[in-house]
N, C-alpha and C positions, 0 to 999 in steps of 0.2 A: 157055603161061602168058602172060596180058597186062600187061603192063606200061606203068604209070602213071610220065606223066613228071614228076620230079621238080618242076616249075613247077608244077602241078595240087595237087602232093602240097603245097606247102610254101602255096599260094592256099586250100587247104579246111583247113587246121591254123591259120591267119589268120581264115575265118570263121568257126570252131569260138568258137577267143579273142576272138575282138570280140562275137559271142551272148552269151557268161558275162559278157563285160565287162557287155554292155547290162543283161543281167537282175539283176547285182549293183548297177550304178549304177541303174535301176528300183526295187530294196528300199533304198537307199541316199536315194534322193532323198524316198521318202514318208515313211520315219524326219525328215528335215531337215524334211520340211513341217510335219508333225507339230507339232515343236520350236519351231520359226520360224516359226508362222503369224503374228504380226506383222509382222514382217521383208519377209515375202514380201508381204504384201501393199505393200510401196514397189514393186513390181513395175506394179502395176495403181494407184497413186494417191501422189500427192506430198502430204510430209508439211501440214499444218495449221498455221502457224507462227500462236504466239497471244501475246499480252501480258496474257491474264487472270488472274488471280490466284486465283479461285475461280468457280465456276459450279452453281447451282442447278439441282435436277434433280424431278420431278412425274410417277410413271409408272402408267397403269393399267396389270394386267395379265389377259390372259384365258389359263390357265393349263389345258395340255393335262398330265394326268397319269395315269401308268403304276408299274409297278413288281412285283417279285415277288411272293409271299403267302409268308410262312413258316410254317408250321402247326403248334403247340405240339401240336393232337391235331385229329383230326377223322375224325368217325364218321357214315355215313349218305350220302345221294348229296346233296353239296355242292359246285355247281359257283361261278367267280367270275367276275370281269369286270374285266378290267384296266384300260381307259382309261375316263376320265371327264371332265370339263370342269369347270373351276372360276376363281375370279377373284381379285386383288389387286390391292394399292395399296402405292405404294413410292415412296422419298425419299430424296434422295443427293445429296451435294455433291462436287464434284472440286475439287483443290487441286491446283497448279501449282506443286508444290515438289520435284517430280523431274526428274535432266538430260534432257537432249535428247525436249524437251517433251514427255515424259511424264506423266502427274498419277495422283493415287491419290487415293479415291473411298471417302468410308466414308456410310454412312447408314441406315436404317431400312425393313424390308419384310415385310407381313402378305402370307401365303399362303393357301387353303384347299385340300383336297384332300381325295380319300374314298374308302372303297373298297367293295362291293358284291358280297353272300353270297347265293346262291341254293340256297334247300335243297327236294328233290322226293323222291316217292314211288313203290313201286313197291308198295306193299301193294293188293292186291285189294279191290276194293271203289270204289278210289278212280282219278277222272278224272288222269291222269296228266297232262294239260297245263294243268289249271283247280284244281291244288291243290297248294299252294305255301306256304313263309314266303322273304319276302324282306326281306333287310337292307339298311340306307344308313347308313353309318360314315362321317360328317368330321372331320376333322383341321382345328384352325388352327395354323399353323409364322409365330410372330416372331422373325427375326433382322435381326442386323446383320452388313449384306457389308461386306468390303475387298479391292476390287478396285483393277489398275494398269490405265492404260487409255491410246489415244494417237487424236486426228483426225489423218483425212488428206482433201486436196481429191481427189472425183473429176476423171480429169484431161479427158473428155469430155461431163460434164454443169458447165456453170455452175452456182455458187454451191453447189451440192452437196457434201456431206459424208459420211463415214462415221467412226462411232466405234467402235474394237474394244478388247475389255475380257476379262479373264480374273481370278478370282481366288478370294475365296470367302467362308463367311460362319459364323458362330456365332450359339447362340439358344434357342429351345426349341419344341418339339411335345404338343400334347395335344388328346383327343378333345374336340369342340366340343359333338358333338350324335349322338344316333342313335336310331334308330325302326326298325320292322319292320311292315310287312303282310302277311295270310295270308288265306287261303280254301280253301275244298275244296270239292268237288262229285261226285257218283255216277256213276259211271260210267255211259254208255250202255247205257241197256236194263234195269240194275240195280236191280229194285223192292223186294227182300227186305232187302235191305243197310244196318245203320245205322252211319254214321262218324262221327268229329270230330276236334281239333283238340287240341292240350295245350301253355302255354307253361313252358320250364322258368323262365329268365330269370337269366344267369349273368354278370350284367353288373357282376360286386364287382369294385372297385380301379378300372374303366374313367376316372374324372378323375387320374389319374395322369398328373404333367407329365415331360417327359424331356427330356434333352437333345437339340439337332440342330445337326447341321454337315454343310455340302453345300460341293461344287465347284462353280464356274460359267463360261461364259466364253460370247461373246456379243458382238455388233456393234448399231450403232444409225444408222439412217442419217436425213439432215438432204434432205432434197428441193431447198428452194429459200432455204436459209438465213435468211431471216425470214420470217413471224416462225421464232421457235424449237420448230418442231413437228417430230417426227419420230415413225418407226417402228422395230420393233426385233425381234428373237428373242433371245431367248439358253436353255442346257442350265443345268439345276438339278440336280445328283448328291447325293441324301442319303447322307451316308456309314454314318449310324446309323438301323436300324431305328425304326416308331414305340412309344407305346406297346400292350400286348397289347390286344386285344377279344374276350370269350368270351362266348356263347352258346349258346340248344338248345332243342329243343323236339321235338314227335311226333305220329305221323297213327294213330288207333287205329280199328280195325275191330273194332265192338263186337258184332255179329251171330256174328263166328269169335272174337273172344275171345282179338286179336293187336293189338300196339303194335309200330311202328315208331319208336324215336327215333333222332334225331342231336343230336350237339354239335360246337364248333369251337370254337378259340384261336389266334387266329394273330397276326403282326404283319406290316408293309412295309414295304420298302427304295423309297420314292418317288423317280421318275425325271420330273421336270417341263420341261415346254418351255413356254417364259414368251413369248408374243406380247404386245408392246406399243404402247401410244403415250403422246408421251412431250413435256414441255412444257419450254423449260429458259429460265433467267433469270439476272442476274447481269454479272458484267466478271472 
């Protein structure tokens, strides 16, 4: 039998325990980041020290959005399309009335957002890539955020700045606007065949206003300190659904003496990322 000498034995039971160390303080530290991302960023940038008392704020926004579909029913081959591009405009004051120069930030911001039904056919007769109804569903969302927020100087770029902000907002959501196009076409080759189209049009209650509340948080950075132009991201969490959108319609083959419909109801839980820029004024 070989025998392992006790200095070996007592060296690898050490870096057994320092591994578990490492991999607990590993889950341990991304919890804190998590938590602390303010904080931490004093790490990477000294704080902002300011005498203003309030500071006006002017933001466009080109607004990337996603989000789930939840489907109250849907019948037929109905596929969607999750990301879209859409735009705002938003308004926000910060007030310098929290300690250690932090300030809190209430104001005003129009959204738009939308989301996109694609319904297809597999009825014979019919060109399956040139006969279609498709949908365009927007949303406009006005709320008011109240975020807390803090500058800090970057500490190797002059006159540079960053602003980090987290907090959230109340408001409301309703459909703006929506339309549908369709067409259909015979299949290749198919001379005996006659089709068409049928709209149902199931769009009752669709101006129904709902409430919305999102999370947000998000930085804004200052380039060269005047003027006060800057750039920005920030994450938009709708925490409530919008309201429902129903529709439907059908591809019929009138030669076989067969209808295909489909219908849909669904709502979204919108997940927005706000690129901006962003003009501020004020003492």
């Amino acid at each position: 039998m070989i025998r392992i000498p006790s200095r070996l034995l007592r060296g690898a039971r050490q870096t057994v325990t320092q591994l578990r160390c490492l991999l607990s303080a590993r889950q341990s530290a991304t919890m804190l980041f998590l938590a602390l991302l303010l904080p931490a960023l004093a790490g990477f940038a000294k704080t902002k020290k300011t005498n203003a008392h309030h500071r006006n704020t002017i933001s466009l926004y080109d607004v990337k959005n996603t989000g789930a579909y939840t489907f109250q029913s849907k019948s037929g081959l109905i596929s969607t399309v999750d990301r879209q591009n859409n735009f705002g405009l938003g308004y926000s004051r910060e007030l310098y009335v929290l300690p250690h120069n932090y300030y809190l930030s209430v104001g005003a911001r129009a959204l738009t957002t939308q989301s996109f039904i694609d319904a297809r056919t597999d009825l014979p007769g019919f060109d399956q890539y040139l006969s279609y109804f498709q949908y365009r569903i927007r949303y406009r969302q006005i709320s008011v955020p109240l975020l807390v927020g803090r500058h800090f100087d970057l500490k190797y770029f002059n006159k540079a700045t960053i602003n980090v902000f987290a907090g959230g907002s109340v408001g409301f959501s309703k459909v703006s606007s929506y339309d549908n196009t369709s067409q259909f076409a015979i299949a290749y080759g198919d001379t005996g065949t006659t089709i068409g189209i049928t709209q149902l049009g199931f769009s009752d209650g669709v101006d129904k206003t709902t409430l919305n509340t999102t999370l947000d948080a998000g930085f804004q950075i200052t380039p060269f300190g005047t003027p006060k132009l800057s750039i920005g991201c920030a994450f938009n969490y709708n925490l409530l659904n919008s309201v429902n959108y129903k529709d439907g319609g059908g591809f019929a083959n009138r030669t076989l003496g067969k209808v295909q419909y489909f219908d849909f109801e669904f709502s979204r839980k919108f997940v927005n990322v706000l690129f901006s820029v962003n003009y501020s004024f004020g003492k």
